[in-house]
Every structure is written in C-alpha cells, then in structure tokens.
N, C-alpha and C positions, 0 to 999 in steps of 0.2 A: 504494500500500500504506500509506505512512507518512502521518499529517496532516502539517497547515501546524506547523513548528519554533518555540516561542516564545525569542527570542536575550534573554539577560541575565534571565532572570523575576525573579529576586530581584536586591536589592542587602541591604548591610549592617544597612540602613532597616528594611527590610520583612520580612526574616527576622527581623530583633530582635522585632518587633511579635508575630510567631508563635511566638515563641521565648522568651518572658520568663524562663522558669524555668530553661532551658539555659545562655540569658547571664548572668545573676544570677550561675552556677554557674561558666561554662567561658569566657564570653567571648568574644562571636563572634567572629571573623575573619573575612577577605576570603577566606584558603582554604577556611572553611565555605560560603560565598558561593557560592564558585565551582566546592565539590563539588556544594549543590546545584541548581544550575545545570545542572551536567552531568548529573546524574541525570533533570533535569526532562528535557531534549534527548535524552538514552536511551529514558525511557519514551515521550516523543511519536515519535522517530525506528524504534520497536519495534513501535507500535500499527498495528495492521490492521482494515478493515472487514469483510473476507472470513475470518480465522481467530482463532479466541479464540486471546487471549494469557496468558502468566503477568501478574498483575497486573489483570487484565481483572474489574469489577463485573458481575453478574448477577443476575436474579431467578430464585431459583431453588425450584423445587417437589418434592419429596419424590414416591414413589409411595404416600406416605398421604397426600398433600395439605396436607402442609404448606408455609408460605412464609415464602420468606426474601428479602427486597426487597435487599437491600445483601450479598447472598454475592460471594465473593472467588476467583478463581482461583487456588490458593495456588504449584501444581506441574503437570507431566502425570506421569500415571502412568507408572507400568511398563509398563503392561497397556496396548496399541496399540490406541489410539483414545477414550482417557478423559480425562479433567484431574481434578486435586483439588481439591474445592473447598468453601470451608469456610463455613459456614451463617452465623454471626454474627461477624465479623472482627475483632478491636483492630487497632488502627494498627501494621500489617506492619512487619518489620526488610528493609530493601531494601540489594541489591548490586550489581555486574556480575558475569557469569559469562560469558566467550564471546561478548560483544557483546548481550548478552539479561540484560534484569532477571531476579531471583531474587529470593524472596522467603521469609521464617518469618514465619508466621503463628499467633494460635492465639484461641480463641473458638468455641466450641460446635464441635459436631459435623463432623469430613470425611467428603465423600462421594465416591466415583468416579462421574461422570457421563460420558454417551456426550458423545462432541464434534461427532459426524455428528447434523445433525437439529437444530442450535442454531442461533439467528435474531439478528442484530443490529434493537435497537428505537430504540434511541439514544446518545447518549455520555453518559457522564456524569465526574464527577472524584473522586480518588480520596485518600487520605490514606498517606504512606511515612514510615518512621522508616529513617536511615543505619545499617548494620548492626555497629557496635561498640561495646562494651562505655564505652572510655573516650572515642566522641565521637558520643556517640546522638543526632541531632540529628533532631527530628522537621520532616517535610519535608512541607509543606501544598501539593497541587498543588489550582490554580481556577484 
C-alpha cells in the first residue's frame, strides 16, 4: 500500500534553504526539523497506489473540458464515493487527523469528482504548509 519511507528528509541545513523567509522570521529549530520530518513519513507512510488519497495531485478534467494539470485532492466528501478537489491549489495548510493527512486548501474552483473510474498514471511530488497560525512553516516535499 505505502511507498518506500524517506528516514530524516530534512535537517536544519536544508529546511533553512526552503525556508528563508520563515527563518529570517521565526528561527528554525530542530523541533521544526523534526515536525517536518514527520509529516514527510505520514504522507509517504498514507500514500497508496490503488486509492486516491487526501493530499493526492491529479489531472483533472471538467465535463466542459476543461484542465487542470496540478488539481489537489483537498477532502472526501460527504457524499459516498466522491473526493474534493480543487482545480488550481496554493501551497495546502497540512495536519494529522487520525493517522491521515488533512488538508485546507484554496485556489480556484472545488469540484466533487467520482472516485470509482480514477486511474493512477504516475507519482508525482507535492508542496504542504504546517497548519498554524504562529508556526506556518512551508514544507517542500521532492
């Protein structure tokens, strides 16, 4: 179900590098380090090749035809057997909830799309922001 776990992806280094404007501000720390580290091992440890996930990039097509190369799986519905997903994404606010990323998103248009009848074409990577107010740290997953 779950890919291969990347162990330590960031250090202090390399988050700085992604994070200039954050540190400038907030200062990184080894506890930012090591939140997101963990987030990174949640969303690899969550990912499936058989069921769209929360968090999951898609191309997605309108029934007017229109497309959207980089749509975002933001939620699932209410409504059994959909996901929301949202056409043009900014860099999500990401959490845990229940062993399962969560996600606010916002950038153009949600859509309820059917989840029966959806095809994986390949992996790709994806961009998360930590979800608070006073330690927003934008989290670069490659």
């Amino acid at each position: 179900m779950s890919q291969q776990t990347t162990k330590e992806k960031y250090s202090i280094e390399t988050l700085r590098e992604r994070n200039v404007s954050y540190d400038h501000q907030h200062w990184l720390t080894q506890k930012d380090v090591d939140m997101a580290n963990s987030y990174v091992e949640l969303i690899e440890r969550t990912r499936s090749e058989i069921t769209l996930q929360i968090g999951d990039r898609l191309v997605y097509v309108t029934e007017h035809g229109d497309y959207y190369g980089n749509a975002l799986i933001d939620s699932r519905s209410a409504k059994e057997g959909y996901l929301s997903v949202c056409e043009q994404p900014y860099v999500p606010f990401v959490w845990e909830e229940d062993g399962n990323i969560r996600l606010s998103v916002s950038g153009g248009a949600l859509y309820l799309a059917k989840q029966k009848g959806t095809a994986f074409s390949t992996v790709v990577d994806s961009i998360f922001e930590r979800d608070t107010e006073a330690d927003s740290i934008p989290l670069f997953q490659s």
